[in-house]
Gaussian input, Z-matrix of N, CA and C with variables (Angstrom, degrees):
# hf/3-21g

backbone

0 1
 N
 C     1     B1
 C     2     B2     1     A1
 N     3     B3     2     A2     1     D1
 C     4     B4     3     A3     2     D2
 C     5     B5     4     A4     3     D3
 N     6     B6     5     A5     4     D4
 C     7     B7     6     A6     5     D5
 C     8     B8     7     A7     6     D6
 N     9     B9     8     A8     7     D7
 C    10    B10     9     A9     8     D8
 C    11    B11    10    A10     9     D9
 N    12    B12    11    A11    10    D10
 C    13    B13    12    A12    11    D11
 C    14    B14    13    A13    12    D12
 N    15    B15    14    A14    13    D13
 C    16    B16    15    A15    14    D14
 C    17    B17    16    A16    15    D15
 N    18    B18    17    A17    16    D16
 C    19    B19    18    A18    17    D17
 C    20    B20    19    A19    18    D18
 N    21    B21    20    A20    19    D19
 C    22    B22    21    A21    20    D20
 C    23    B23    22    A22    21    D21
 N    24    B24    23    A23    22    D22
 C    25    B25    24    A24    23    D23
 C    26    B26    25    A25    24    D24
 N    27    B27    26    A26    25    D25
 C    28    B28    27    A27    26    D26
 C    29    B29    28    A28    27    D27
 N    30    B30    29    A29    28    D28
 C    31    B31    30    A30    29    D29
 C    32    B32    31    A31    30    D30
 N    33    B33    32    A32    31    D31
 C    34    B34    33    A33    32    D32
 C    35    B35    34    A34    33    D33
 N    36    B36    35    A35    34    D34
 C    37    B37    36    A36    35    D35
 C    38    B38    37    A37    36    D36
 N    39    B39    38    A38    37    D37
 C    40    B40    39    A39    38    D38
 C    41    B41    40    A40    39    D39
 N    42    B42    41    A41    40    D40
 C    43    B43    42    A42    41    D41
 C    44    B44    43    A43    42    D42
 N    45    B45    44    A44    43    D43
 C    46    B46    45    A45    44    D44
 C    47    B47    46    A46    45    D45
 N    48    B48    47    A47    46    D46
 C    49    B49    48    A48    47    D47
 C    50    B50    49    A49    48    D48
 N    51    B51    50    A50    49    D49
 C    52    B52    51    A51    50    D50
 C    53    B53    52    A52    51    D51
 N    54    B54    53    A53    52    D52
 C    55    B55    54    A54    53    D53
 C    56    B56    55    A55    54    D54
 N    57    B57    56    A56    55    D55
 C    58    B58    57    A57    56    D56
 C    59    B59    58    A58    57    D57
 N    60    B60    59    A59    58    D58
 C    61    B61    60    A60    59    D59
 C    62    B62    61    A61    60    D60
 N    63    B63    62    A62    61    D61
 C    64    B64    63    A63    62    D62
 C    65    B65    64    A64    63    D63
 N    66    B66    65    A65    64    D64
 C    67    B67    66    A66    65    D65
 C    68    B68    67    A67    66    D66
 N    69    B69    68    A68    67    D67
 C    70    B70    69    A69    68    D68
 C    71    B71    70    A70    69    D69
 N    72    B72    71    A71    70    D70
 C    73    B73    72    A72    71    D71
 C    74    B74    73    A73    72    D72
 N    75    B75    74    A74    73    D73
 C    76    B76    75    A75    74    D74
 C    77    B77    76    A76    75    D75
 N    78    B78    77    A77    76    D76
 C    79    B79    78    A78    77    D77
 C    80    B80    79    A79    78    D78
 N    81    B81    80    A80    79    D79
 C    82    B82    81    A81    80    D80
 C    83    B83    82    A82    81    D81
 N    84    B84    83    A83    82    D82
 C    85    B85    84    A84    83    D83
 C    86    B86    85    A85    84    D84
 N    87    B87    86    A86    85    D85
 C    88    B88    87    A87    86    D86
 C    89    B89    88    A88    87    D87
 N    90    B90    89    A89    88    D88
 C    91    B91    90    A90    89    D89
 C    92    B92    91    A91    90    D90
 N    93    B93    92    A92    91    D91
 C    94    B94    93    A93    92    D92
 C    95    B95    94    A94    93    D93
 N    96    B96    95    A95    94    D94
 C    97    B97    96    A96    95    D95
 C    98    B98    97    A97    96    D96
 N    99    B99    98    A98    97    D97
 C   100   B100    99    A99    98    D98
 C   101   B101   100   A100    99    D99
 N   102   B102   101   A101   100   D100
 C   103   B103   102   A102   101   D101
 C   104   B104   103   A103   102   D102
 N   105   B105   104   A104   103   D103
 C   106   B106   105   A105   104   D104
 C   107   B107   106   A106   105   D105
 N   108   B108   107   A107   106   D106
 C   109   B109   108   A108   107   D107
 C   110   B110   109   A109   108   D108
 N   111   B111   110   A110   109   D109
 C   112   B112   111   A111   110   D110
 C   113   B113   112   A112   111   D111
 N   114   B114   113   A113   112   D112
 C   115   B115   114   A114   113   D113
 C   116   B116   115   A115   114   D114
 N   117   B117   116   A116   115   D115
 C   118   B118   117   A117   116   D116
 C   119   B119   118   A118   117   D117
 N   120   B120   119   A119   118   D118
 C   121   B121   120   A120   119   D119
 C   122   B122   121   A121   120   D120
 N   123   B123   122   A122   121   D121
 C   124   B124   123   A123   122   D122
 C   125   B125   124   A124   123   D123
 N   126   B126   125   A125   124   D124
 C   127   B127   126   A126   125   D125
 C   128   B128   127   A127   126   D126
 N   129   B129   128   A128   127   D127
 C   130   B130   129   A129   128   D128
 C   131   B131   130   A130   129   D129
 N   132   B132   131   A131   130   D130
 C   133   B133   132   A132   131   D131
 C   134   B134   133   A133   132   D132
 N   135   B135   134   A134   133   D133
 C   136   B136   135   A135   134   D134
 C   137   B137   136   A136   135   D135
 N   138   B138   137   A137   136   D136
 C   139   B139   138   A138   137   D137
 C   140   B140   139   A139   138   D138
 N   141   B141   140   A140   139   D139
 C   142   B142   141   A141   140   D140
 C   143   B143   142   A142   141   D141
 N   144   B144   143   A143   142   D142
 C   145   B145   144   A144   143   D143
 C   146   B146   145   A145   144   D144
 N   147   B147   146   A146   145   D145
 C   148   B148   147   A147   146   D146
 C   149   B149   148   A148   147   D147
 N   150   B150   149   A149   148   D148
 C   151   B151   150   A150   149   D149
 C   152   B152   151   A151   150   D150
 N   153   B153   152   A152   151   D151
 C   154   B154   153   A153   152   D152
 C   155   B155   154   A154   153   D153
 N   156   B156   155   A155   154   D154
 C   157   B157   156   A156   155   D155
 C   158   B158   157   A157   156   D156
 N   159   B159   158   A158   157   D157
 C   160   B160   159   A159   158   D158
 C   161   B161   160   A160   159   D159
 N   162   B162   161   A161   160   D160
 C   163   B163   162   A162   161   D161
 C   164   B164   163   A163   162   D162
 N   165   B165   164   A164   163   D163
 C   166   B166   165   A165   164   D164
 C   167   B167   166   A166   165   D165
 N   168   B168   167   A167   166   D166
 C   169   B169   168   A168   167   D167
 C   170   B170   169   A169   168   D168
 N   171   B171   170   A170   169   D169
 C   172   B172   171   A171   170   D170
 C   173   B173   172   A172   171   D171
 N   174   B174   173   A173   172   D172
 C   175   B175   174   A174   173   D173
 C   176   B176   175   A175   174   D174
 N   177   B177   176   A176   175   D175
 C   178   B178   177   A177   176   D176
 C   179   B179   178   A178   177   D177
 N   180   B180   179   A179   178   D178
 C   181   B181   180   A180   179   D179
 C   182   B182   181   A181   180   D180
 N   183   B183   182   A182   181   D181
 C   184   B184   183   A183   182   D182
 C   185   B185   184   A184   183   D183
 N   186   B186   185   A185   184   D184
 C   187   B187   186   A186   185   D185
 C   188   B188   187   A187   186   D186
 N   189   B189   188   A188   187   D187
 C   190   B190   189   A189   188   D188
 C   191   B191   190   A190   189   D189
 N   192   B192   191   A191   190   D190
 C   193   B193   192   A192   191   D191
 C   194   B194   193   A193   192   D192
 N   195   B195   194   A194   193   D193
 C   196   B196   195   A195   194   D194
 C   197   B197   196   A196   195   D195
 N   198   B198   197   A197   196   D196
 C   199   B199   198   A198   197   D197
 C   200   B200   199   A199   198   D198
 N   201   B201   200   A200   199   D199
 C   202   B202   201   A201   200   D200
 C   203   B203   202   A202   201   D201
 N   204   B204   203   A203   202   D202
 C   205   B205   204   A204   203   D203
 C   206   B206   205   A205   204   D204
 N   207   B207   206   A206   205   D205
 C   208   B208   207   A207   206   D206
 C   209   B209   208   A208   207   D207
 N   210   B210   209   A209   208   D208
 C   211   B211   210   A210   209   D209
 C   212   B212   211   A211   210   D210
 N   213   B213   212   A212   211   D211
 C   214   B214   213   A213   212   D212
 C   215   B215   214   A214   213   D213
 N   216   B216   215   A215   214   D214
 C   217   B217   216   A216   215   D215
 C   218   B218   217   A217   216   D216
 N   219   B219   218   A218   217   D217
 C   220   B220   219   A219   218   D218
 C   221   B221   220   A220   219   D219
 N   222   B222   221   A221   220   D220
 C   223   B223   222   A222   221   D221
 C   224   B224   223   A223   222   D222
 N   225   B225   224   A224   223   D223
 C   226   B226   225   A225   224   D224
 C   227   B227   226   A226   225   D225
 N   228   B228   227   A227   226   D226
 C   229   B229   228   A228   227   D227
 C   230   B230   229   A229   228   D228
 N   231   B231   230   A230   229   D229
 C   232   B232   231   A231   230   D230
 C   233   B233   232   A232   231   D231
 N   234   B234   233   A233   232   D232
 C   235   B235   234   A234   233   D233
 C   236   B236   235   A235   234   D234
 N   237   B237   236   A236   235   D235
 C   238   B238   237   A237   236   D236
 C   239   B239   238   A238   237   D237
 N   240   B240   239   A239   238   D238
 C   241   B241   240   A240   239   D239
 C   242   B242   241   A241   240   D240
 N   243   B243   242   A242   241   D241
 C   244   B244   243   A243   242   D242
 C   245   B245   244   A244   243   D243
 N   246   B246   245   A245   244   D244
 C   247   B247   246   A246   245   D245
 C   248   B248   247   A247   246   D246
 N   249   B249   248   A248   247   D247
 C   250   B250   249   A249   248   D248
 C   251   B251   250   A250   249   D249
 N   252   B252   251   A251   250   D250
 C   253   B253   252   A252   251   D251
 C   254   B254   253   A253   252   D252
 N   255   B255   254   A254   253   D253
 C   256   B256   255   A255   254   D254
 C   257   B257   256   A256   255   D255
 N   258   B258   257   A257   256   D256
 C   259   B259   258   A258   257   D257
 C   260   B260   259   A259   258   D258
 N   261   B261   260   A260   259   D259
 C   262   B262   261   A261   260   D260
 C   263   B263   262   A262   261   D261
 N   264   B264   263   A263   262   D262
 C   265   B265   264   A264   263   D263
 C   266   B266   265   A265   264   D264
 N   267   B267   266   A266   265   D265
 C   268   B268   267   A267   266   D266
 C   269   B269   268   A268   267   D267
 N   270   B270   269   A269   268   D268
 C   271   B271   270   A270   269   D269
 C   272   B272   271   A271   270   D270
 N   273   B273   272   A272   271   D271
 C   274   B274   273   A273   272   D272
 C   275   B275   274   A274   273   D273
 N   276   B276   275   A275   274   D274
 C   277   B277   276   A276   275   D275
 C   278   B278   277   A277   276   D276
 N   279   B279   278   A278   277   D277
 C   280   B280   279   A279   278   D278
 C   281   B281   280   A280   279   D279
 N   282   B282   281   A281   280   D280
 C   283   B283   282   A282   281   D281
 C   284   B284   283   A283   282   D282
 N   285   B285   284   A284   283   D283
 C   286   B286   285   A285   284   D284
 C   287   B287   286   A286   285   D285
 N   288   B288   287   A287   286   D286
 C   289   B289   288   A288   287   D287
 C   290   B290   289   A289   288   D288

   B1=1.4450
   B2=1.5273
   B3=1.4207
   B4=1.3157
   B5=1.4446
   B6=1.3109
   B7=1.3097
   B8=1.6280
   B9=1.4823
   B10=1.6581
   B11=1.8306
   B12=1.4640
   B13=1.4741
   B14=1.7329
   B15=1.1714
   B16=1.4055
   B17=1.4624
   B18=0.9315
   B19=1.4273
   B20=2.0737
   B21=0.9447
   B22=1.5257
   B23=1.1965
   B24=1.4293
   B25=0.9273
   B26=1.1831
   B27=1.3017
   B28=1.1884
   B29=1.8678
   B30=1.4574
   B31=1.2653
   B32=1.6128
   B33=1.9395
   B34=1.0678
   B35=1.7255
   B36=1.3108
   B37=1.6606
   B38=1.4430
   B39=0.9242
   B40=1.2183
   B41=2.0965
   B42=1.4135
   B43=1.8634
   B44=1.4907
   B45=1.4696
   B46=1.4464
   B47=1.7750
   B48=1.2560
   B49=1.2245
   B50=1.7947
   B51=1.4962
   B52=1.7193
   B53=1.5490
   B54=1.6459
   B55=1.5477
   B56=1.2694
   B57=1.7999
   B58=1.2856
   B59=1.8266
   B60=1.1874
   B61=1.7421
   B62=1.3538
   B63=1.4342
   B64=1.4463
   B65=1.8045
   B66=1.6600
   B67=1.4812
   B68=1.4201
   B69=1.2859
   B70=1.6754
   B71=1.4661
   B72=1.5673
   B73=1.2542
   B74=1.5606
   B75=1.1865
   B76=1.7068
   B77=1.2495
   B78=1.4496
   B79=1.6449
   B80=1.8323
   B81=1.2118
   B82=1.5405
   B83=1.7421
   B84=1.6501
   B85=2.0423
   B86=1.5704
   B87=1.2925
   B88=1.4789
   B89=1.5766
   B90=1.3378
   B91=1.2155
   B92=2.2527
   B93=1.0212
   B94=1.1350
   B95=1.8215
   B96=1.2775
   B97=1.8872
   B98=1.3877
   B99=1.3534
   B100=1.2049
   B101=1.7871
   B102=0.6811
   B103=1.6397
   B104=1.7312
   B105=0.9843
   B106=1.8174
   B107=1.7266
   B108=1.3880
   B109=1.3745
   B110=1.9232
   B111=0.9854
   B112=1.7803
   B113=1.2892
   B114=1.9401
   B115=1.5074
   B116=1.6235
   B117=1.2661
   B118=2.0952
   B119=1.2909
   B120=1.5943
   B121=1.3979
   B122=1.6720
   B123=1.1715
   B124=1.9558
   B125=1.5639
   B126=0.9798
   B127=1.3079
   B128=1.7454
   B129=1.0898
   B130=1.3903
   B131=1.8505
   B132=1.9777
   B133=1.7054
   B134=1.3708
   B135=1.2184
   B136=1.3794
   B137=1.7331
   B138=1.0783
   B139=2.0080
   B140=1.3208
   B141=1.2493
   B142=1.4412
   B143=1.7479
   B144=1.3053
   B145=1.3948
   B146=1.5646
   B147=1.3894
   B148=1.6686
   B149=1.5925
   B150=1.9061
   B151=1.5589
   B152=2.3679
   B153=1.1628
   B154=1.7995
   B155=1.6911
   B156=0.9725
   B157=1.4461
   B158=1.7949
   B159=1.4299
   B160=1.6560
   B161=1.5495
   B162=1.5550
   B163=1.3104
   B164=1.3159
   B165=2.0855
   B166=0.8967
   B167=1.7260
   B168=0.9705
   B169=1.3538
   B170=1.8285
   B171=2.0856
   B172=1.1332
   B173=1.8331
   B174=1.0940
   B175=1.4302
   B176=1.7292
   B177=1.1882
   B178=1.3432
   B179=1.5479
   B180=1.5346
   B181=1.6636
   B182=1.4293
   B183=1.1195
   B184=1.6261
   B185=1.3464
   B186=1.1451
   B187=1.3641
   B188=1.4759
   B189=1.2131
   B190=1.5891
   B191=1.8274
   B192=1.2780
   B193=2.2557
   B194=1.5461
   B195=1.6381
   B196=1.7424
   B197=1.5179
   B198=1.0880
   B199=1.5653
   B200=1.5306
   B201=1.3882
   B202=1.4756
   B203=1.3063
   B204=1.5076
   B205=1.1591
   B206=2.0744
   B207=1.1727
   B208=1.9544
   B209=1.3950
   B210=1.1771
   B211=1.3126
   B212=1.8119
   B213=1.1779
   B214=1.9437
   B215=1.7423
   B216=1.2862
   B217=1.9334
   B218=1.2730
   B219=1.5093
   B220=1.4968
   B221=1.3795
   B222=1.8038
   B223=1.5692
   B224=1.9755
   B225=1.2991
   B226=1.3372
   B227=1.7111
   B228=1.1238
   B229=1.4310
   B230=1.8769
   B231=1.3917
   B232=1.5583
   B233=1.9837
   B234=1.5358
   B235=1.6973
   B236=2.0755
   B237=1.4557
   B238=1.3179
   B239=1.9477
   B240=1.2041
   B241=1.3964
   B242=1.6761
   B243=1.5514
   B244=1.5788
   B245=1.6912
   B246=1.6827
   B247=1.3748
   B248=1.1197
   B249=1.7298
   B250=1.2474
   B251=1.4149
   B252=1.2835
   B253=1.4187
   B254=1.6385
   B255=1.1102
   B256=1.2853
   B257=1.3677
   B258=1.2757
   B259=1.9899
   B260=1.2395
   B261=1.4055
   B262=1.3379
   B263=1.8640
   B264=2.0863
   B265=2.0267
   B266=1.3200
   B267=1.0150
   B268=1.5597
   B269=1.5943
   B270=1.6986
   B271=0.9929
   B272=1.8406
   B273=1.3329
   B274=1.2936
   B275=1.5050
   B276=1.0525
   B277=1.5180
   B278=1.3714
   B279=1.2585
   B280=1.7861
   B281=1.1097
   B282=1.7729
   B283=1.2942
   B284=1.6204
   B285=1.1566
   B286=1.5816
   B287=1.9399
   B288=1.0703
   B289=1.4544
   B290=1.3295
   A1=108.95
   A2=124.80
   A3=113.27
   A4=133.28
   A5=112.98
   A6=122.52
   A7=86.86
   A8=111.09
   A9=128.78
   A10=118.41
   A11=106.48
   A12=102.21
   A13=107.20
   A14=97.26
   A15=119.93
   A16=126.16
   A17=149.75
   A18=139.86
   A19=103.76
   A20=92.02
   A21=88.58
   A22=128.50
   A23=102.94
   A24=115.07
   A25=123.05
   A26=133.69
   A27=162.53
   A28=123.06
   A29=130.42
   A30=107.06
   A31=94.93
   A32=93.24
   A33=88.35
   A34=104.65
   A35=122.29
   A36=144.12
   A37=104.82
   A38=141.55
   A39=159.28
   A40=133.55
   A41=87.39
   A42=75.25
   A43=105.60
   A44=130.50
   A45=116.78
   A46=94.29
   A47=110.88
   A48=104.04
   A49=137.34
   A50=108.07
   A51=108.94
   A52=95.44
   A53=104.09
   A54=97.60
   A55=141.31
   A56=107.27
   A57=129.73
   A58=99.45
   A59=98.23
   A60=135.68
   A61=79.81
   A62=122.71
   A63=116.79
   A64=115.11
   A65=105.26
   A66=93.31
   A67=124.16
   A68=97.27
   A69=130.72
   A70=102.15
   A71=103.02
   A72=139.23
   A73=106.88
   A74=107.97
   A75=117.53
   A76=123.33
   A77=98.50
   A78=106.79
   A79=109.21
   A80=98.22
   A81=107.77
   A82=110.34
   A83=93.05
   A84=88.48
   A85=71.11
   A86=135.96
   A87=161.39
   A88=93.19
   A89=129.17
   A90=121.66
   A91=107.49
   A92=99.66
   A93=113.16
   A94=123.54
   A95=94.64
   A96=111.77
   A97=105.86
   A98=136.71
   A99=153.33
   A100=109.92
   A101=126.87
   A102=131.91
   A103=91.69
   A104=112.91
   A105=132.91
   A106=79.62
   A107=117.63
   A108=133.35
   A109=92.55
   A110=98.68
   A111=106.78
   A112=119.44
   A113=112.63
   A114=106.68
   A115=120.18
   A116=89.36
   A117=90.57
   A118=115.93
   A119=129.99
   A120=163.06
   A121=85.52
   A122=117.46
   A123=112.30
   A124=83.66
   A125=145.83
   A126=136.01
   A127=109.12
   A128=120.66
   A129=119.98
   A130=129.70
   A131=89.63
   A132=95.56
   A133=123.82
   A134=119.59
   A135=110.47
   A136=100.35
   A137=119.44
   A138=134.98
   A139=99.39
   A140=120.25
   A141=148.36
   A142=111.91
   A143=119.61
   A144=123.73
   A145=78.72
   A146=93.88
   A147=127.30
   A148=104.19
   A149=94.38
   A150=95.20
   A151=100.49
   A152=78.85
   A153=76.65
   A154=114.77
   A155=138.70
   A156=125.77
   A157=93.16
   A158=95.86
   A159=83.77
   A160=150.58
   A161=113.47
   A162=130.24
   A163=77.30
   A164=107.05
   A165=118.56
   A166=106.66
   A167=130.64
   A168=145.62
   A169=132.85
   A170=86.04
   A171=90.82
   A172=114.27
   A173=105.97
   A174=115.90
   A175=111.85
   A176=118.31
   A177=110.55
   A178=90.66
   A179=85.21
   A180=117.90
   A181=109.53
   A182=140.67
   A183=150.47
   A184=95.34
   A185=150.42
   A186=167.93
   A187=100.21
   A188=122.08
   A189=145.31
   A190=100.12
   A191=92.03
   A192=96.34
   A193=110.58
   A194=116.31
   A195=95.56
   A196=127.10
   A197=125.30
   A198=111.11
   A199=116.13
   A200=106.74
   A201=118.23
   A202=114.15
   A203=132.94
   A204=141.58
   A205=101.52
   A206=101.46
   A207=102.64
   A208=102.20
   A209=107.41
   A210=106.97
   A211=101.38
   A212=114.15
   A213=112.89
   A214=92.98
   A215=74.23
   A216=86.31
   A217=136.66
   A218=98.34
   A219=111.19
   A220=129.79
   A221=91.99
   A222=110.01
   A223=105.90
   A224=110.41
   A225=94.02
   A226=107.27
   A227=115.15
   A228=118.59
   A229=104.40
   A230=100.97
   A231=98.34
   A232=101.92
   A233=105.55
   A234=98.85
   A235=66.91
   A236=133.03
   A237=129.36
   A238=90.07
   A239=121.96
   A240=114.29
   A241=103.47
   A242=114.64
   A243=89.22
   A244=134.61
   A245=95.11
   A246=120.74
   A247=118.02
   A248=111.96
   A249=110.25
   A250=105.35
   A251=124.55
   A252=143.71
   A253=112.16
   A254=131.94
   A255=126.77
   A256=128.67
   A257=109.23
   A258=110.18
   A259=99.86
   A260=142.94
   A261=149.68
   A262=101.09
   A263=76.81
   A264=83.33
   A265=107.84
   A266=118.76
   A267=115.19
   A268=103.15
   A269=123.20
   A270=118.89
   A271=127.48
   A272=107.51
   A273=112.75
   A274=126.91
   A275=129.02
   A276=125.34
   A277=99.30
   A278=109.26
   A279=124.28
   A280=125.83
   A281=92.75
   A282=103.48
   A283=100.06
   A284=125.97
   A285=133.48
   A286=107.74
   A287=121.72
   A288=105.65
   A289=113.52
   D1=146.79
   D2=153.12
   D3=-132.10
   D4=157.69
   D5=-140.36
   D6=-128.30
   D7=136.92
   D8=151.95
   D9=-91.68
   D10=100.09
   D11=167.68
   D12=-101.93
   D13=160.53
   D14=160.50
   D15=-71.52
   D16=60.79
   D17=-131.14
   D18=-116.81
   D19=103.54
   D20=-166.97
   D21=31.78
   D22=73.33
   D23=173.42
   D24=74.86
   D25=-8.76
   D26=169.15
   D27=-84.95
   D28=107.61
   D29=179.20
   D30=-97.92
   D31=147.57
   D32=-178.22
   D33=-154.38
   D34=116.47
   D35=-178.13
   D36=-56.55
   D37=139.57
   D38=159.34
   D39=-153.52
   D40=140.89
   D41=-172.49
   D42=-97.12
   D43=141.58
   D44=-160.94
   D45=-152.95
   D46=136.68
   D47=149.14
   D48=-37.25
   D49=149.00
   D50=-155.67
   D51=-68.80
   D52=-36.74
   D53=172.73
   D54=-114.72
   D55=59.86
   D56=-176.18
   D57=-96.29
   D58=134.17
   D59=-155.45
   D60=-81.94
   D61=136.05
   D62=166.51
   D63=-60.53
   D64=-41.90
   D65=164.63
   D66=-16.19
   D67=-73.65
   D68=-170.43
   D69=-19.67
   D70=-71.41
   D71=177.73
   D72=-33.66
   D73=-93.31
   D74=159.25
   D75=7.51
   D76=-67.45
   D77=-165.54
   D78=-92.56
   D79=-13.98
   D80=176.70
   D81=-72.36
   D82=-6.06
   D83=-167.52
   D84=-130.59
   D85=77.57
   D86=-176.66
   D87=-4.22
   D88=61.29
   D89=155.74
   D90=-94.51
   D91=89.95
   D92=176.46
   D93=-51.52
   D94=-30.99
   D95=-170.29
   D96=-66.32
   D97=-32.65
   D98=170.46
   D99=-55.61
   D100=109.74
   D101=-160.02
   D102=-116.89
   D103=165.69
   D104=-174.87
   D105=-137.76
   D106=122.85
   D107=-175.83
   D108=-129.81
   D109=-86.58
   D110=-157.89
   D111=-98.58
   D112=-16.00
   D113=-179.80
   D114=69.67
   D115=-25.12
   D116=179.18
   D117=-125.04
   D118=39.68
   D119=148.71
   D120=71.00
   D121=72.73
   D122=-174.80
   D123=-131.02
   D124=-46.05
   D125=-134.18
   D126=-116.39
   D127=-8.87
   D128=169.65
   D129=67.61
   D130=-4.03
   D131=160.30
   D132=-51.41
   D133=-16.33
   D134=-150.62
   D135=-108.81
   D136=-8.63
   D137=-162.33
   D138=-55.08
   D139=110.86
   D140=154.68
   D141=-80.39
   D142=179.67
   D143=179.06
   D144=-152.34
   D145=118.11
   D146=-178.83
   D147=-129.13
   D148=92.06
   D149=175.28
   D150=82.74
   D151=31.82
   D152=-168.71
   D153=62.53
   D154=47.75
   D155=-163.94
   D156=-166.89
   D157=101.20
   D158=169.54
   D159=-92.51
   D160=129.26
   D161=-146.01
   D162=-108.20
   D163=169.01
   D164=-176.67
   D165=-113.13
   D166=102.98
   D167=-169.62
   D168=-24.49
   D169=-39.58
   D170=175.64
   D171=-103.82
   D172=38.95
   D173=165.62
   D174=-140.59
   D175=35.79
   D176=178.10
   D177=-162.38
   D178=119.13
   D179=171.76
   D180=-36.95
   D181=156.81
   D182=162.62
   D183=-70.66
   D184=-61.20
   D185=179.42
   D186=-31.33
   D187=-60.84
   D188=-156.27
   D189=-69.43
   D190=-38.64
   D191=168.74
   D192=-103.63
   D193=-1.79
   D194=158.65
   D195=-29.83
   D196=108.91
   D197=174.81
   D198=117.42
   D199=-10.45
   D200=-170.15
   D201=-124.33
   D202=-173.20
   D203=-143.43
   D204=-132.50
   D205=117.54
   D206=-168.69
   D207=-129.05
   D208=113.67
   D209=-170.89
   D210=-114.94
   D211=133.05
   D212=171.06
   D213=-130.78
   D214=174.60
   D215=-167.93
   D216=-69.72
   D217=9.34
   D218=149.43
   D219=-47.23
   D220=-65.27
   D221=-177.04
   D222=-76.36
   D223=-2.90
   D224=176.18
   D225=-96.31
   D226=-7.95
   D227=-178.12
   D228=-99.83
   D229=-1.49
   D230=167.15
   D231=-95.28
   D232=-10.80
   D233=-147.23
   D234=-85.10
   D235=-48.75
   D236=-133.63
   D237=-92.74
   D238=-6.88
   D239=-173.57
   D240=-50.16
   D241=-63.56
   D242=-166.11
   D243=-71.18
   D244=7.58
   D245=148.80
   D246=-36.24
   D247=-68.88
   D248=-147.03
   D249=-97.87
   D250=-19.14
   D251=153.63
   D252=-53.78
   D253=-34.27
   D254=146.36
   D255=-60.59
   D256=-32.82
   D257=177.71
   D258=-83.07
   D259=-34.46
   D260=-170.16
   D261=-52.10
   D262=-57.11
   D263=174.84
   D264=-48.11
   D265=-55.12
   D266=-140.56
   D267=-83.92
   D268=-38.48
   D269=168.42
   D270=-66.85
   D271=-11.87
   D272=141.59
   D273=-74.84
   D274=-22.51
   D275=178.80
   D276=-57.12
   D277=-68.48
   D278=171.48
   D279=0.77
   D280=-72.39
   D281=-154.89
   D282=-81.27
   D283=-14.74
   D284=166.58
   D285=-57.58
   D286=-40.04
   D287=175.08
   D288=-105.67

């Protein structure tokens, strides 16, 4: 079957088996941050933000976020960069006077 996710920010088509684990998914489009810990949704390695709302990865089908927006901490360390590029500024201003 194939399915269109949103993937940080990124849309992206893919053809996948009906019972590919969104994990699966994840790490197959090199999102590395997504960890496989316990397999029995206890341990919270796996927490995605599906639609902003975090799900646990290895209990929700790839299928089940066709159409939606999955964000892992890749795309949140792209959303906080001009964050930290702003404190960088500013904590350099600082240290100049």
């Amino acid at each position: 079957m194939e399915i269109t996710i949103t993937l940080n920010g990124k849309t992206i088509t893919r053809s996948i088996l009906p019972d590919t684990l969104l994990i699966d998914f994840v790490r197959s489009e090199h999102c590395l941050s997504v960890k496989r810990g316990c397999d029995t949704s206890n341990c919270g390695l796996c927490t995605v933000l599906l639609d902003n709302k975090p799900v646990l990865s290895c209990s929700v089908l790839a299928a089940r976020a066709a159409g939606h927006e999955v964000t892992t901490l890749e795309g949140l360390q792209e959303k906080a960069r001009p964050i930290n590029v702003a404190s960088l500024h500013l904590r350099t201003r600082k240290a100049i006077y």
